[in-house]
KEVEX-577020 format. One record per residue (C-alpha): residue number from 1; residue in three letters; chain; z, x, y. Coordinates in steps of 0.1 Angstrom, whole numbers. Each point is the difference from the previous one (the first is absolute). Layout:
PT  resi  resn  chain      z      x      y
PT   NUM   ALA      A      Z      X      Y
...
This chain:
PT  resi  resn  chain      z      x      y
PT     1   UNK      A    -49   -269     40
PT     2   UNK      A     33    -16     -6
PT     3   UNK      A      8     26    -27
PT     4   UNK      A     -6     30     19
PT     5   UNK      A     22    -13     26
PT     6   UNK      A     26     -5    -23
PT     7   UNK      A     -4     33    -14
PT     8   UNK      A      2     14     40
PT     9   UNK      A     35    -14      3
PT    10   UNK      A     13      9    -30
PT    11   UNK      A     -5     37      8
PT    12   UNK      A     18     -6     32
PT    13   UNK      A     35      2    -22
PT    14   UNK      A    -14     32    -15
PT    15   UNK      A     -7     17     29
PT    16   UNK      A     32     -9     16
PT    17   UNK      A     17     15    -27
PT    18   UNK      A    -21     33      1
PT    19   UNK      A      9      0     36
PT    20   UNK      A     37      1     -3
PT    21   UNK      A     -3     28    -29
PT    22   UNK      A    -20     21     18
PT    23   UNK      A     17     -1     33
PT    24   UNK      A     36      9    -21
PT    25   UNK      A    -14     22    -22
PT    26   UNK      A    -12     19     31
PT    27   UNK      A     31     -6     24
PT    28   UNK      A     24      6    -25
PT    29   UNK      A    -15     36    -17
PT    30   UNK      A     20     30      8
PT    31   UNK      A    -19     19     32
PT    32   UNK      A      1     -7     40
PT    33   UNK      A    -32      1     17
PT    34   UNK      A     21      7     32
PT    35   UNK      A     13     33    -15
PT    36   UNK      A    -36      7     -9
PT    37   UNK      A    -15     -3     31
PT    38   UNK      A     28     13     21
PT    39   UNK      A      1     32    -21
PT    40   UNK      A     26     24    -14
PT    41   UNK      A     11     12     32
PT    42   UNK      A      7    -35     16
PT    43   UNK      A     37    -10      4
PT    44   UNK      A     16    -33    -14
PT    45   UNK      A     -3    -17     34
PT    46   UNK      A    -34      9      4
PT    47   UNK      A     -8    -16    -33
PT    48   UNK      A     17    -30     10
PT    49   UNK      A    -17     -8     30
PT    50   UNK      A    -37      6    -19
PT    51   UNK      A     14    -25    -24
PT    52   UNK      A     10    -27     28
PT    53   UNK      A    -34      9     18
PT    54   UNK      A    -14    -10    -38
PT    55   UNK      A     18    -29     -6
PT    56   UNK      A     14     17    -34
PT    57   UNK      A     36     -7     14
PT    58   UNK      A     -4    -38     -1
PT    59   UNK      A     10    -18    -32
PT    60   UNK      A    -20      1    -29
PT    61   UNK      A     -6    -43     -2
PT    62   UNK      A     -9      7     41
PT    63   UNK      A    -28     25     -6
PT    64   UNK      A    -11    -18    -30
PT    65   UNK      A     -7    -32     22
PT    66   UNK      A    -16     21     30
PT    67   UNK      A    -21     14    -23
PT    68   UNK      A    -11    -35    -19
PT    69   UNK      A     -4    -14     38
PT    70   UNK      A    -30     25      7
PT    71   UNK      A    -13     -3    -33
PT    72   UNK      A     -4    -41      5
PT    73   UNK      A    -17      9     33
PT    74   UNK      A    -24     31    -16
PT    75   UNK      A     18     28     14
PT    76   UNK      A      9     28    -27
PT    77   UNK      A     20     18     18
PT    78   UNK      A      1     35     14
PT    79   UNK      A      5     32    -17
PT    80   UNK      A     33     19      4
PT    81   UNK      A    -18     33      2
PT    82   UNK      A    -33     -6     18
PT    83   UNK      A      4    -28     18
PT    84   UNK      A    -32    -14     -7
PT    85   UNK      A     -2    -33    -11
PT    86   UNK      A     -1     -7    -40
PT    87   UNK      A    -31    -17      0
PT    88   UNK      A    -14     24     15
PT    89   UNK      A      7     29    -22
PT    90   UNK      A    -11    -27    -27
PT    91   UNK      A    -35      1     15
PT    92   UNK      A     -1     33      1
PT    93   UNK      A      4      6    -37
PT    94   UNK      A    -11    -30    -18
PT    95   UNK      A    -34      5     -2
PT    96   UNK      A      5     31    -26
PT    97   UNK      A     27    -19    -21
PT    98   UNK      A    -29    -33      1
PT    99   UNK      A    -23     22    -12
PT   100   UNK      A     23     19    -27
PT   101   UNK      A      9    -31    -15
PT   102   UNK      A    -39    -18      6
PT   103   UNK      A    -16     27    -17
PT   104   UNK      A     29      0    -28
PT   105   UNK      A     -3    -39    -11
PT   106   UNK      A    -42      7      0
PT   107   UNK      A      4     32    -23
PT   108   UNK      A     23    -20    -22
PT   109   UNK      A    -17    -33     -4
PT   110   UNK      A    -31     20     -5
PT   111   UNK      A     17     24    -32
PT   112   UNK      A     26    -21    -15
PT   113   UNK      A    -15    -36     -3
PT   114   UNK      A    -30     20    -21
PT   115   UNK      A     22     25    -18
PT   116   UNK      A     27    -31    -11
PT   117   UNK      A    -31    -21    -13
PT   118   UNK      A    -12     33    -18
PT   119   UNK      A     31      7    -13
PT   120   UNK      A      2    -37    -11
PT   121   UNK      A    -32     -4    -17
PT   122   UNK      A      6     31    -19
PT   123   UNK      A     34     -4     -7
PT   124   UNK      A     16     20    -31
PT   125   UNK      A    -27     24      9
PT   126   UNK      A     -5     40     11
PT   127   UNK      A     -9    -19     35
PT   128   UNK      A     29    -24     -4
PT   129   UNK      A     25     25      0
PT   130   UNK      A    -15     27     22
PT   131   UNK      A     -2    -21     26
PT   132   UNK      A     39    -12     -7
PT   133   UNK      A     11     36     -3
PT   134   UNK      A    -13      6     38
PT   135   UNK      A     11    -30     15
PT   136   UNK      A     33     13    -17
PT   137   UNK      A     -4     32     17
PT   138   UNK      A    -10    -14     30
PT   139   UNK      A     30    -19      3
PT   140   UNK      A     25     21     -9
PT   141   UNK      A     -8     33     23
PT   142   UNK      A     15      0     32
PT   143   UNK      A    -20     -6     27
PT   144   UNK      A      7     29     26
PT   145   UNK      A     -5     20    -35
PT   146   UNK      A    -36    -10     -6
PT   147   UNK      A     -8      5     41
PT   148   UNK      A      9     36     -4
PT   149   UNK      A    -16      3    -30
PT   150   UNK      A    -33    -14     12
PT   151   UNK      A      4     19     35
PT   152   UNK      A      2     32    -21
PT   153   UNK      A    -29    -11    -19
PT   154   UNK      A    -26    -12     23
PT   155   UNK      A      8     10     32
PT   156   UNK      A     17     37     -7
PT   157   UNK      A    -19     11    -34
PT   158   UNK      A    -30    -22      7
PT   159   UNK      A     -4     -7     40
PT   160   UNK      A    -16    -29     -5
PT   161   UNK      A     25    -21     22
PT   162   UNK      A     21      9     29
PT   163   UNK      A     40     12     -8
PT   164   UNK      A     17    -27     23
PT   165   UNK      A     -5    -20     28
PT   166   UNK      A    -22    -21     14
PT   167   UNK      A    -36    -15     21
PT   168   UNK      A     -3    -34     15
PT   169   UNK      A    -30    -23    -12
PT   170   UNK      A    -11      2     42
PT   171   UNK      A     -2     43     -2
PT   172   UNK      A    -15      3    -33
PT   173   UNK      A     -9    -27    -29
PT   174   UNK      A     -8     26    -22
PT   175   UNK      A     28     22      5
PT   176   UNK      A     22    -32      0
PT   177   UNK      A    -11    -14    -35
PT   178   UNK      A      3     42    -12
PT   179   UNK      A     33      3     11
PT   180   UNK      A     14    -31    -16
PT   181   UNK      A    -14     11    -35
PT   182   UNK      A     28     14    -14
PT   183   UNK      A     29    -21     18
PT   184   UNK      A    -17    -30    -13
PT   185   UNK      A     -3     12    -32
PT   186   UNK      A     34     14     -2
PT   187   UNK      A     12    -34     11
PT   188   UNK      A    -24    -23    -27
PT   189   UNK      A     12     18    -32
PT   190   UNK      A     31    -20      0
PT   191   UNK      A    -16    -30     12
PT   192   UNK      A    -30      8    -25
PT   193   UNK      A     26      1    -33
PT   194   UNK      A     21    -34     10
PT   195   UNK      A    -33    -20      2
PT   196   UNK      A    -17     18    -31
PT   197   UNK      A     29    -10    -19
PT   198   UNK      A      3    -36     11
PT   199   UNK      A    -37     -4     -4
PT   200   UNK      A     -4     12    -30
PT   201   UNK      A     29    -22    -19
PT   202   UNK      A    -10    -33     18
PT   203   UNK      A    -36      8     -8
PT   204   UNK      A      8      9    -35
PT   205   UNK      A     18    -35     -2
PT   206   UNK      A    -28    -18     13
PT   207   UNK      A    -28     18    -23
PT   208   UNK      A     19    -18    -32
PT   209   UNK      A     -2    -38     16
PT   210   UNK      A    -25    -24    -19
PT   211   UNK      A    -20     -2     31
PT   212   UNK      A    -10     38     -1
PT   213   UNK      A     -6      0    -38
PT   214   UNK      A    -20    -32      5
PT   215   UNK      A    -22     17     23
PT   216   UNK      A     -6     30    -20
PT   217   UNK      A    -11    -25    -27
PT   218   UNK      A    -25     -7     22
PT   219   UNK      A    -17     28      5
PT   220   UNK      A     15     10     38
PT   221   UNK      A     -1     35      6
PT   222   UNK      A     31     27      9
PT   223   UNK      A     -2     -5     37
PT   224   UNK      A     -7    -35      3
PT   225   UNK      A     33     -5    -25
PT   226   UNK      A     18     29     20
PT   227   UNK      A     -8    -19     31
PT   228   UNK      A     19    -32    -17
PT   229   UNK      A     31     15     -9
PT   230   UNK      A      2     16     30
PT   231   UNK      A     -1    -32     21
PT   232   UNK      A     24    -14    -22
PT   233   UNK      A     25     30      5
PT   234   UNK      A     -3      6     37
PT   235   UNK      A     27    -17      5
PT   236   UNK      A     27     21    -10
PT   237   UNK      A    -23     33     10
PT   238   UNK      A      5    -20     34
PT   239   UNK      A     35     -2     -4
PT   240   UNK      A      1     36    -11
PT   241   UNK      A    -18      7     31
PT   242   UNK      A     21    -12     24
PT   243   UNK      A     37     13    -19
PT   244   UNK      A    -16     35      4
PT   245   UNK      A     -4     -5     39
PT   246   UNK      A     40      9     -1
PT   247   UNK      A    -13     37    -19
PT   248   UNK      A    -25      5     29
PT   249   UNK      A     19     -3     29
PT   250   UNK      A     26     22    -17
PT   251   UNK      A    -30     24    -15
PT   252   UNK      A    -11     -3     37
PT   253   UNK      A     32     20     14
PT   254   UNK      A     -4     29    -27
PT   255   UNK      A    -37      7      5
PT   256   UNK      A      0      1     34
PT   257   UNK      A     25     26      2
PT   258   UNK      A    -13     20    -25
PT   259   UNK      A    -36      0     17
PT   260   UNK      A     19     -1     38
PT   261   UNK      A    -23    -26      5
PT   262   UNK      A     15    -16     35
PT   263   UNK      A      6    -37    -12
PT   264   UNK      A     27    -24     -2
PT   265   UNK      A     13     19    -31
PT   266   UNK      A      8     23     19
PT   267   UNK      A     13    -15     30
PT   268   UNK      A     26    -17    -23
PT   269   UNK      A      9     36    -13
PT   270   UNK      A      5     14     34
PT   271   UNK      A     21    -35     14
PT   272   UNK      A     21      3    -32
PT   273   UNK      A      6     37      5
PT   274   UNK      A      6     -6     40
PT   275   UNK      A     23    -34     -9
PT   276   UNK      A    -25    -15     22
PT   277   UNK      A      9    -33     -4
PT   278   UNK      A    -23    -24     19
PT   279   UNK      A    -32     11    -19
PT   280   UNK      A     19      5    -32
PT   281   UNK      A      6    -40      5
PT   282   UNK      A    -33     -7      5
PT   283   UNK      A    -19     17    -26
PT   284   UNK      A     22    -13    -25
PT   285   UNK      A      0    -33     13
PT   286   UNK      A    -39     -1      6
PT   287   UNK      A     -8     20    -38
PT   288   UNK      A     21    -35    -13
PT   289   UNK      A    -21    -22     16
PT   290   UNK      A    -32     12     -9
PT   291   UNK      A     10      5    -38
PT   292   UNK      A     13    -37      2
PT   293   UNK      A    -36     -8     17
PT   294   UNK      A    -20     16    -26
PT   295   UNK      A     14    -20    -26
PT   296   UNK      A     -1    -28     17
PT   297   UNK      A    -34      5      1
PT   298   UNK      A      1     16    -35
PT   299   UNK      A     16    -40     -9
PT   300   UNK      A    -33    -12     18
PT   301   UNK      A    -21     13    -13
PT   302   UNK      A      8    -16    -44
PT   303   UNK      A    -24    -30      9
PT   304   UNK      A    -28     25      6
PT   305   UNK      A      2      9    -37
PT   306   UNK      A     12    -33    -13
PT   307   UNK      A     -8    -29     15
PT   308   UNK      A     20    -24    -17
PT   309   UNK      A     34     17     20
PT   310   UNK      A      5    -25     30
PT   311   UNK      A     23      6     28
């Protein structure tokens, strides 16, 4: 307990500092939201009344502390250009990007961990480097490439999956789980070729310890020695695991604007393009936390695999 507490404060300093990037990245990009929203027609006074009425004319070290003051007491903020609350808009489009990024992590675990091990087994093989040329592949084409590419292919060519958009789990399970087909699948390739490759070479390592030959010796079969390596080399497929939460929430951004599926992808896209700043903020700060979260977790989660590791 005393470790995870320890780790909890130390990502305090981290998150602070992600706070004060953010907020001057943001503030100090070319672009007035005041302009925006007041329009091409709008004279210079008008403009600077909607930026007093915004509180975009105080100093930049006075807006960053309003804005850390409602964040200590759970408030978000307020959009510029809705005036809805950021939470709010948050609610409204999380449960797409949960379940983008949900079904991504299951569709990886489930093809790379076996295709790494496979790879590994039969390394110097046809398999061995079949399976290294597509993680290659996989890795190297652009995302919003392959979404066309597989919109074109299975949704125009072959309708077997809707174009864009999206169905809530509540409407429709089934039309839910269809229309996150190819985003999710779009979004695991990368995903898919980082973890293939890192299972592969720790499992490869692991297959040449005395342990593993000693069990061969005695008669084990493939998956019962498969299944020792693999213990033994979960944790830096763990570690993999959590690094490649970083490519998700940016693969997240990309894939739902190429399927215009309404998420918080593209919410960001729309604040950036509006220099909306308060939900800008947010996201950014709230995408930090939760990758800092997940490996925390990620960090938890070694003595499951090894229990020698104390904390």
């Amino acid at each position: 307990m005393g470790y995870i507490v320890r780790r909890f404060i130390s990502t305090l300093p981290v998150m602070a500092v992600v706070a004060v990037v953010v907020f001057l990245l943001i503030h100090l990009s070319p672009g007035d939201p005041a302009a925006l929203i007041a329009g091409d027609l709008a004279s210079v006074e008008d403009i600077e009344k909607l930026r007093t009425a915004l509180g975009l004319d105080l100093p930049l070290w006075q807006q960053f502390a309003l804005w850390i003051g409602k964040l200590f007491t759970g408030d978000l903020g307020t959009s510029i250009f809705t005036q809805v609350p950021v939470s709010q808009l948050l609610g409204q489009r999380l449960e797409p990007t949960v379940s983008i990024a949900a079904l991504t992590m299951l569709i990886t675990l489930v093809v790379a961990v076996p295709l790494g091990t496979l790879a590994a087994y039969r390394a110097g093989t046809w398999v061995d480097r079949l399976v290294m040329l597509f993680a290659v592949l996989a890795f190297s084409v652009p995302v919003f490439l392959v979404g066309y590419l597989l919109i074109y292919a299975f949704a125009i060519q072959l309708p077997w999956f809707p174009v864009q958009g999206y169905v809530r789990f509540s409407d429709s399970s089934g039309q839910w789980l269809r229309g996150l087909v190819l985003p999710c699948v779009n979004l695991a390739l990368v995903y898919i070729a980082l973890v293939t490759r890192m299972t592969r070479a720790t499992v490869l390592e692991v297959l040449h310890e005395d342990y593993i030959r000693t069990a061969r010796a005695k008669g084990l079969g493939v998956l019962p020695v498969l299944g020792h390596a693999l213990r033994n080399a979960a944790i830096p497929i763990a570690t993999t695991i959590g690094a490649g939460i970083a490519l998700l929430i940016g693969g997240v951004v990309v894939t739902e604007t190429v399927f215009a599926i309404p998420g918080v992808g593209r919410l960001v896209i729309d604040s950036v393009q509006r220099h909306d700043y308060p939900v800008i903020q947010s996201v950014l700060l709230l995408s930090a936390g939760v990758y800092v979260l997940i490996n925390l977790l990620i960090d938890l989660s070694y003595r499951l695999f090894d229990p020698r590791i104390t904390y």
